[in-house]
N, C-alpha and C positions, 0 to 999 in steps of 0.2 A: 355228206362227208366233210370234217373242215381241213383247214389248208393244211396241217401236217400231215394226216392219214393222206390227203392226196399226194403230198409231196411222195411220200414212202409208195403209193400205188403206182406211180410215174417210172420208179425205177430211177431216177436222178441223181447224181454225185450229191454227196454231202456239202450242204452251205459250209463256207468258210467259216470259224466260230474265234472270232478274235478276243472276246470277253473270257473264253474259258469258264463260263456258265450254259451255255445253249444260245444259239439264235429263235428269237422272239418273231416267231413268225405273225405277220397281222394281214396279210392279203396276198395270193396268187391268184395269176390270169394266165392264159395261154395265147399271143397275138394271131390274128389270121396269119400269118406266116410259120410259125407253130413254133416260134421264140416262149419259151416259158418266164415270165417276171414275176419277182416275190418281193413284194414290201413286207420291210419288218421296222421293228420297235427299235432306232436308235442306232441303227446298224447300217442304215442306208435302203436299195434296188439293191437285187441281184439279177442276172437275165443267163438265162440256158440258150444259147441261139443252137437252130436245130441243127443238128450234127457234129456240135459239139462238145466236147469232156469234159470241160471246165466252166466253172460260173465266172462270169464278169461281174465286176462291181460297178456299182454307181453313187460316192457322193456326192454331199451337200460340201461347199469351199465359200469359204468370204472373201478370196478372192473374184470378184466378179466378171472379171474375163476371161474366167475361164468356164462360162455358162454350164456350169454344174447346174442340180438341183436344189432345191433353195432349205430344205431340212433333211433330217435322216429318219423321222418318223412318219412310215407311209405305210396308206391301209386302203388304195382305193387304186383304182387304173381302166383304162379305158382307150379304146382303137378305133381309130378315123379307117374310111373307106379309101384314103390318099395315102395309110401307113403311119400317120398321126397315133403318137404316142401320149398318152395324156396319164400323169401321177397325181394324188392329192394326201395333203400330211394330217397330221392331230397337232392341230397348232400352226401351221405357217403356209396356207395356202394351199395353190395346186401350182404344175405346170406344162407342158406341152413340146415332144420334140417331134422332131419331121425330119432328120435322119437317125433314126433307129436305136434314137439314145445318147448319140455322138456330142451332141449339144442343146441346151434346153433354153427357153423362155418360160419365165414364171413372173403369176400372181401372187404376191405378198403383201405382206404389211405396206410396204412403200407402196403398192401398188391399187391396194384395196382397202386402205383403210381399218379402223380399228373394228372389221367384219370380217365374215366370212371366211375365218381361219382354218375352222374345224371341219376338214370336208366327212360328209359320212361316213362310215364304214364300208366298204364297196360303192361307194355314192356316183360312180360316174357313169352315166349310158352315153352311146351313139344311138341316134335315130337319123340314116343316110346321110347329112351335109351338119345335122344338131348336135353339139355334145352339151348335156345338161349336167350340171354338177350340183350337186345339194350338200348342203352345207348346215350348222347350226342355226345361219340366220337366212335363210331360204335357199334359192337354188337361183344359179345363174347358169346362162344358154349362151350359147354362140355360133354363129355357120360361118362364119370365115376366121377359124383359126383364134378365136381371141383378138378382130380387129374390129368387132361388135359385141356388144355386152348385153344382155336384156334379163329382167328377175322377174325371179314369180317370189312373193312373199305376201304375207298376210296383210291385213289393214294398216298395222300399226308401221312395219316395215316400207309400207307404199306412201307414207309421208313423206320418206325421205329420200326415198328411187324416182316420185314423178315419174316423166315420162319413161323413163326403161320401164317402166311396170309392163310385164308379160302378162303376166295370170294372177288370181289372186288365189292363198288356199287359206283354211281357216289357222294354222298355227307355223312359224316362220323354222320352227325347230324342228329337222329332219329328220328321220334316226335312219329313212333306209328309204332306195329309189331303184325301181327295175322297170324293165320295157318289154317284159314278156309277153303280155296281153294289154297291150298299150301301154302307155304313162302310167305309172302309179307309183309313191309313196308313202310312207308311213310316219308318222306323225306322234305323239304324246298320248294322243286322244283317242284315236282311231285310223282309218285309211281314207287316201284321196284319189282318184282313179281319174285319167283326161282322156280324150277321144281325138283331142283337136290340138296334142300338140303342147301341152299345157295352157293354154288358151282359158278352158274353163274344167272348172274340176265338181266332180260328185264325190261325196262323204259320206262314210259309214262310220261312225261309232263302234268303240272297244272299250271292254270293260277294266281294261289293265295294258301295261305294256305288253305286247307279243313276243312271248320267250322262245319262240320257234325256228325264230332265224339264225344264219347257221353261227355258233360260237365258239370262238378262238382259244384255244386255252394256255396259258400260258408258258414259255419255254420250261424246258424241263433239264437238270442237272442230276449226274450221276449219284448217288446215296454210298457212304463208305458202308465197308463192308461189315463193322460191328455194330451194334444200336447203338441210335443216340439217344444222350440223357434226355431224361423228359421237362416238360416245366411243370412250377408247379400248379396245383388246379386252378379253373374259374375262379373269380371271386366276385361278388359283389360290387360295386365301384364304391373310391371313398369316400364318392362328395357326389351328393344327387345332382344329376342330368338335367340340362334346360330342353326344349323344343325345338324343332329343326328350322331351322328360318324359311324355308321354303315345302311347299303342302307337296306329300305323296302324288296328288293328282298332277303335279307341275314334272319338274325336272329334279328329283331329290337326293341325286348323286352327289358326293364328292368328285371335285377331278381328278380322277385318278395319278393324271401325270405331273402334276405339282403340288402337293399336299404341303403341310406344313415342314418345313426343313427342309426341303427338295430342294434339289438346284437341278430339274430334269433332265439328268445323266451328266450334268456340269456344263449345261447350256445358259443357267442362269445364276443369278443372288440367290441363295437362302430364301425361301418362301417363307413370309410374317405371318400367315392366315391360310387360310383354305378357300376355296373357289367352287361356287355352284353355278354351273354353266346355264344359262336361260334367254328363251326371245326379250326382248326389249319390252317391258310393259307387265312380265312378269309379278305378283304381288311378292312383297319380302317383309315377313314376317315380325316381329319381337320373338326374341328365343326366352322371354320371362320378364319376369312384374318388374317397373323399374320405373325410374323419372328420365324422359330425354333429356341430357346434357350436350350435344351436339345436333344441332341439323344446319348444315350449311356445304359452303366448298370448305375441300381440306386438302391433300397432299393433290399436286398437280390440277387443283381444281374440281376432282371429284366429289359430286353432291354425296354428302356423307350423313348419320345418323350414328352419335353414340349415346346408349344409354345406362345410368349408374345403375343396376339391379340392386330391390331389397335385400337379397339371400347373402350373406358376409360368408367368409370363409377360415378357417381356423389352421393355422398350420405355424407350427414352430413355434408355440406360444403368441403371436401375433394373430389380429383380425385385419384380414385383407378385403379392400370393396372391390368385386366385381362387376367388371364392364362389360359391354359388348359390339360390337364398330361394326357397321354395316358402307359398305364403299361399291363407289361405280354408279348409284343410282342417275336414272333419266328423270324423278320425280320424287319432292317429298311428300310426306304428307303428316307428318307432323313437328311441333317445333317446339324449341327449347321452351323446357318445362312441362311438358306435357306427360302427364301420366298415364301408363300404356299396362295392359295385362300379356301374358303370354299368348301368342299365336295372334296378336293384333295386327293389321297391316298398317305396316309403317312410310311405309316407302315401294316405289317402282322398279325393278331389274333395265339397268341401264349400260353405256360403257364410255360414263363421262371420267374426265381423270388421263392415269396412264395404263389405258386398256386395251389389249388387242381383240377384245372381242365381248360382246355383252353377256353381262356374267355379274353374279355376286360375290363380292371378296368380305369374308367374314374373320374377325378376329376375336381373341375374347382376354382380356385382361387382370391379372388379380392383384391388386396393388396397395403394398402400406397408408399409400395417401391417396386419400379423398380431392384431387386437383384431375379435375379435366385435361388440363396442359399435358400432363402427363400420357395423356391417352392418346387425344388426337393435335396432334402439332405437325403445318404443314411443313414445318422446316425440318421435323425427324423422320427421315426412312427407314430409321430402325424402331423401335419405342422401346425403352424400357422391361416393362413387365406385360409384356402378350407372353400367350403362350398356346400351347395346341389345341384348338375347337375341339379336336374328335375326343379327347377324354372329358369334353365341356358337355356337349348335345349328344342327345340318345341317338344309340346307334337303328339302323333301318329296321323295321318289322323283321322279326328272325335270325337277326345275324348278332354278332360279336363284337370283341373290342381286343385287340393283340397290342403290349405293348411291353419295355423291358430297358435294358441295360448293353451295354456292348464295350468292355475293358481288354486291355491291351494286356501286353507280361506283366510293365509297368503298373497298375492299377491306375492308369491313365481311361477316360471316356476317347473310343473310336470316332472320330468328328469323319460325318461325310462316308461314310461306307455303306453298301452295298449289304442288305438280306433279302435272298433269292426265297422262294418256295411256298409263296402264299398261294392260292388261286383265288383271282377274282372277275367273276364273269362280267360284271357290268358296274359302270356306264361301258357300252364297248365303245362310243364317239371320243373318250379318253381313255385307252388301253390300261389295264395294271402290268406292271414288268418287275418292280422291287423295290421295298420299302431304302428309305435313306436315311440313318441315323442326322439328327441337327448338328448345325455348322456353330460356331464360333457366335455368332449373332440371336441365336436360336435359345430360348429359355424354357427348361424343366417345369414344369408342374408343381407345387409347391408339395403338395402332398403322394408326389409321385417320385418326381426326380430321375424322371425318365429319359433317355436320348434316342427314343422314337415310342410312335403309336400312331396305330391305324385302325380304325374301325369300320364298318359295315362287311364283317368279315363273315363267310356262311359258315355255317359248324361245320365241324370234323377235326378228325387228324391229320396236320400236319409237319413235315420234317423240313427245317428251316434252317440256311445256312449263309456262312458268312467268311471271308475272309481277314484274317487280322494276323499282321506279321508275317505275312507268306503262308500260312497256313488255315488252310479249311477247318469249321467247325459247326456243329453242325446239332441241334437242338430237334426233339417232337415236340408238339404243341399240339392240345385239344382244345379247341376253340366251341363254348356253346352261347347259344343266343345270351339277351340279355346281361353277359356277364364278361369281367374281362379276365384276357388269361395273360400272367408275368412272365417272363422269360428275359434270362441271364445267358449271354455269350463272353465265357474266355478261354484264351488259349488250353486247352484240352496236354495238360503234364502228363 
């Protein structure tokens, strides 16, 4: 059953819905005290304490004394035998209260380094005095509260933990950890099972990720009452697809929660590129035939790789040279001038730079001029002419590509708004909630001139909505594989 069917089975008062879309639910738990807590997407905790009518809230505050919680994206929780309350976010740690919510201590960025941000999906167990939390880059333990740290992580991982090394398992990226029948978690590859505590682990092999476990679906908002206009069909794309930078076998999601334009929920800048969340040591690909023009450090130091693609692009009577910038690398492995084919390994998945978490940051560039400076220049944070990866690289086996327009009364472009009503089941270690039309810094597609797009989208019909000027509006969309489908939002006369 997942967490909304349960919430409804429960009989509980309605979540407060301060968005006026739906609350995004991503995680409930019921405490041994028989408090009911629900992390959602953006929104914060909320907690049922028993016998009561009303939900509490809980947020995240940058005020820091006033020991809030440290973000508002929670999907994980977990109860000590002392009444230890333990949360964990997508993106900024975990943390732990021991009265009942009242006040928290958390691991973050400041605390933990540019790791182990992304706790799993329900990742957190108690085993009597152990609370084990698994995370993108392995799993950290502790028995007194967070005044001991100990990891279990893979090889590559145990370079740099030394002596905290707990345990070792074959891959440092989590997707999901329980203690049902001992220790065990699940992995990219397959499952790891312990006897001893995480200590030492046994492996079984999977021939795919496990679609079984339980899946969240995304908030839901009410539908007006007459149809909405449709868009128009699939189409083709109008500039062929390069390669995924990283192999189906690895981690081949986009992050959901900062795609290209994003500022996730207005927590950040404008996102320049797209993010493929991966362990350390990860291969990262070439997305297509080209000559390295970049390998070295570039913005904040991160070991970078940009290469000039043969493929030229035509748009507006100009010939644009397309590039493509790989960032964060722990390792290169090839160097300027080197000519590279599609799906070659270039480089290592790292999180050198300014990174909270090891990961690939991919951009892809279409530019009148043939200068490098132009692409990768550590002194610019913004660049020029990047633009959106997902109308670049082919979308995942089976899915789609959604992408469009969003004007005001004025014939003005929507900067920064909100379209609710995609559903996208996975990565679930980065939630989907709603696409974000680009910001001010953010540049169109040449042959598109679009102010969003998302792909790896599963087919079907969907009804897609937005507000603009105070009023709802509200599109269907058939999305089929392989092809992308356009859609136009304006105020509905």
């Amino acid at each position: 059953m997942n967490s909304l069917l349960l919430l409804l089975a429960l009989q509980v008062p309605q979540l407060p819905d301060s968005s006026g879309w739906g609350v995004h639910v991503l995680a409930i738990a019921r405490a041994p005290d028989g408090a009911i807590w629900v992390g959602t997407y953006e929104q914060g905790i909320f907690v049922l304490r028993k016998g009561a009518g009303s939900w509490e809230r809980v947020r995240s505050s940058r005020d820091t004394a006033a020991h809030a919680i440290s973000w508002d994206f929670v999907h994980a929780f977990g109860f000590g035998p002392r009444g230890q309350v333990w949360y964990g976010t997508v993106g900024n740690g975990w943390g732990l209260s021991t009265d009942g919510g009242k006040t928290w201590k958390n691991w973050e960025f400041r605390q933990l380094g540019p790791e182990w941000q992304y706790v799993a999906p329900n990742g957190i167990v108690t085993r009597g005095d152990t609370t084990y939390i698994a995370t993108a880059d392995g799993i950290k333990l502790t028995w007194d509260d967070g005044a001991t740290w100990r990891v279990i992580t893979d090889s590559i991982g145990a370079t740099t933990a030394k002596d905290s090394v707990w345990g070792r398992i074959r891959n440092q990226y989590v997707l999901a950890l329980d203690a049902d029948e001992g220790l065990w978690i699940r992995d990219l590859r397959g499952r790891e099972d312990s006897e001893d505590g995480g200590r030492h682990w046994r492996w079984t092999p999977s021939s795919s990720r496990d679609t079984d476990e339980l899946r969240l679906p995304p908030r839901t908002f009410e539908l007006p009452d007459t149809p909405s206009p449709s868009a128009g069909p699939a189409e083709r794309p109008r500039h062929t697809w390069f390669r995924r930078p990283i192999a189906l076998a690895d981690q081949p999601f986009i992050d959901q929660t900062y795609r290209f334009g994003s500022t996730m929920g207005g927590n950040f800048q404008a996102h320049q590129g797209v993010e493929f969340n991966n362990g350390d040591g990860t291969p990262v690909h070439a997305i297509g035939d080209g000559v390295v023009v970049h390998a070295g450090p570039a913005e904040a130091g991160a070991l970078t790789v940009a290469i000039k693609h043969d493929r030229r692009l035509t748009a507006d009577g100009r010939q644009l040279f397309l590039f493509s910038v790989y960032y964060h690398n722990s390792k290169l492995l090839v160097k300027v001038g080197d000519r590279v084919k599609a799906g070659d390994v270039i480089s290592l998945v790292g999180n050198t730079g300014r990174a909270t978490n090891d990961h690939l940051h991919l951009e892809v560039h279409a530019s009148p001029f043939d200068s490098t400076r132009l692409i990768v220049d550590p002194a610019v944070r913004y660049p020029p002419y990047n633009t959106n990866p997902e109308l670049w690289i082919e979308p995942l086996p089976g899915t789609g590509i959604v992408a469009g327009q969003v004007w005001d009364s004025a014939g003005k472009p929507v900067q920064q708004v909100r379209i609710y009503g995609l559903v996208k089941p996975e990565p679930q270690e980065t939630p989907f909630s709603f696409i974000e039309t680009y910001g001010p810094r953010n540049h169109s597609a040449p042959v598109y001139q679009e102010h969003f797009a998302i792909s790896d989208v599963p087919p079907g019909e969907y009804v897609l909505g937005v507000e603009i000027g105070g009023r709802r509006v509200f599109r269907r969309v058939n999305v089929e594989a392989g092809k992308l489908t356009w859609i136009e939002f304006k105020p509905d006369r």
